[in-house]
N, C-alpha and C positions, 0 to 999 in steps of 0.2 A: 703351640696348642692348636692353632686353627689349621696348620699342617695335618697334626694328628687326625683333626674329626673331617676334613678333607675327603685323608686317604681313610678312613673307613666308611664314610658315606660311598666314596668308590668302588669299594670293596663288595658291599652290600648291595647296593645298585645293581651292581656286575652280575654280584650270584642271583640274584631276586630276577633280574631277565631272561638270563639263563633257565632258571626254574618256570617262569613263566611260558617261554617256548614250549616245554617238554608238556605243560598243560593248558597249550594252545594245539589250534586245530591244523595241520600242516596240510599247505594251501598247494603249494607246489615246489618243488625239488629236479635239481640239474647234477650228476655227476658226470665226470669224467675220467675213463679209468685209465691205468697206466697201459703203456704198451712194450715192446722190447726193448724201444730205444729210449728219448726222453720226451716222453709225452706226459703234459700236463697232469697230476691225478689231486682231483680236486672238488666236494661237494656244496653243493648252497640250497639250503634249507630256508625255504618261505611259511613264515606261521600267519595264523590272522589276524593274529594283533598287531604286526608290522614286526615282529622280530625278526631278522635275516641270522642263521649264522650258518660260518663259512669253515670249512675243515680241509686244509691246505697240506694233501699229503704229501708230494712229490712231485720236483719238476715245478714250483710254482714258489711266488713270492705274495705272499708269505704264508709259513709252515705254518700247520698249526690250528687251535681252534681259537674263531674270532667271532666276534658281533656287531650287528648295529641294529636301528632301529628305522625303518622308512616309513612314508607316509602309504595311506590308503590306499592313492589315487595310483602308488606302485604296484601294492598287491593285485590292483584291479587290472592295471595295464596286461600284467601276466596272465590273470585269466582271461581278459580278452580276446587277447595274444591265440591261447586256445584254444576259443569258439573260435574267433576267423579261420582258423585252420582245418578246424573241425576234426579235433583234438581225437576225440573219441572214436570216430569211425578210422584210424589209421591202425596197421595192424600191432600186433603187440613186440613184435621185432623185427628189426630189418638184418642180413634179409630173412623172406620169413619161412625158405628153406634153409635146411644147414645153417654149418657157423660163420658163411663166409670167410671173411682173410683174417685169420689168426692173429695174424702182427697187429693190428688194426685195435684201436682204443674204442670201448665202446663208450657210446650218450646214454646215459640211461636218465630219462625224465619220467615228472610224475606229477601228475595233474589232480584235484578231489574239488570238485564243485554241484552242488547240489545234490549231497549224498553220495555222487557219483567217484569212482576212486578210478585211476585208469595209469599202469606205469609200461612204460615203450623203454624196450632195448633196440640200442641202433648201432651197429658195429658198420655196415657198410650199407648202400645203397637203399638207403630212402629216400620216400619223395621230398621235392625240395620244399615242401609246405614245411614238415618236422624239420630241414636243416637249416631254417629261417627262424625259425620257435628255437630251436637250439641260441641261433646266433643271438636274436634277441635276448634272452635269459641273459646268455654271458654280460653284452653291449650294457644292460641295466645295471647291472653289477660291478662295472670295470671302475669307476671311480669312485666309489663309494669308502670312505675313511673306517677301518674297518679298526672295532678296538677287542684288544686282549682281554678277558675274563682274569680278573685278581685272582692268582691262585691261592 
């Protein structure tokens, strides 16, 4: 019996986060997209409640869509992260003639802080302020115990 109400407290938990994301305010966002050969293709979704979730398309362990829940002082570190760099005045693709190299997986990050909504495509050659903001996003992310949504 206490199996039973367990696994449905879990169940409802899951979806109730879930649902809560989709009516939170999404803070900041990192994909990465596939490319010819086997490149990562993988996004992470920051909301402001501290919900993270993660959609492991390709090339990545693990497949799929996942969640968890971090403190604050993460979300904040992220936006931080953005003003140091000074998020906003970088332009809105790299590079910001043409497509650049084709083969090439682009970043696409996405930053919304004080009303402000601001999303960069980065396929090749930006500056290394945004491939620093890049790497931190992932670096935040890499050990984080990530759990499956009860289907």
């Amino acid at each position: 019996m206490k199996i039973i109400l367990l696994s449905l407290f879990l169940l409802f938990s899951s979806v109730t986060l879930l649902a809560q994301a989709n009516d939170s305010l999404l803070i900041a966002s990192l994909e990465r997209t596939t490319c010819y050969g086997n490149c990562p293709y993988y996004k992470i979704s920051v909301y402001s409640n501290g919900i993270v979730v993660y959609e492991g398309k390709q090339h990545v362990e693990p497949i799929g869509s996942y969640y968890t829940v971090v403190s604050n002082r993460k979300v904040l570190m992220i936006l931080a992260m953005a003003e140091s760099i000074d998020y906003w005045s970088l332009q809105n693709k790299y590079p910001a003639q043409g497509l650049g190299i084709i083969d090439f997986p682009t970043c696409i990050t996405h930053v919304s802080l004080n009303g402000k909504q601001k999303t960069i495509y980065n396929r090749n050659d930006a500056p290394a302020a945004l491939i620093r903001y890049q790497n931190f996003f992932d670096i935040l992310f890499e050990e984080i115990e990530w759990k499956k949504p009860t289907e």
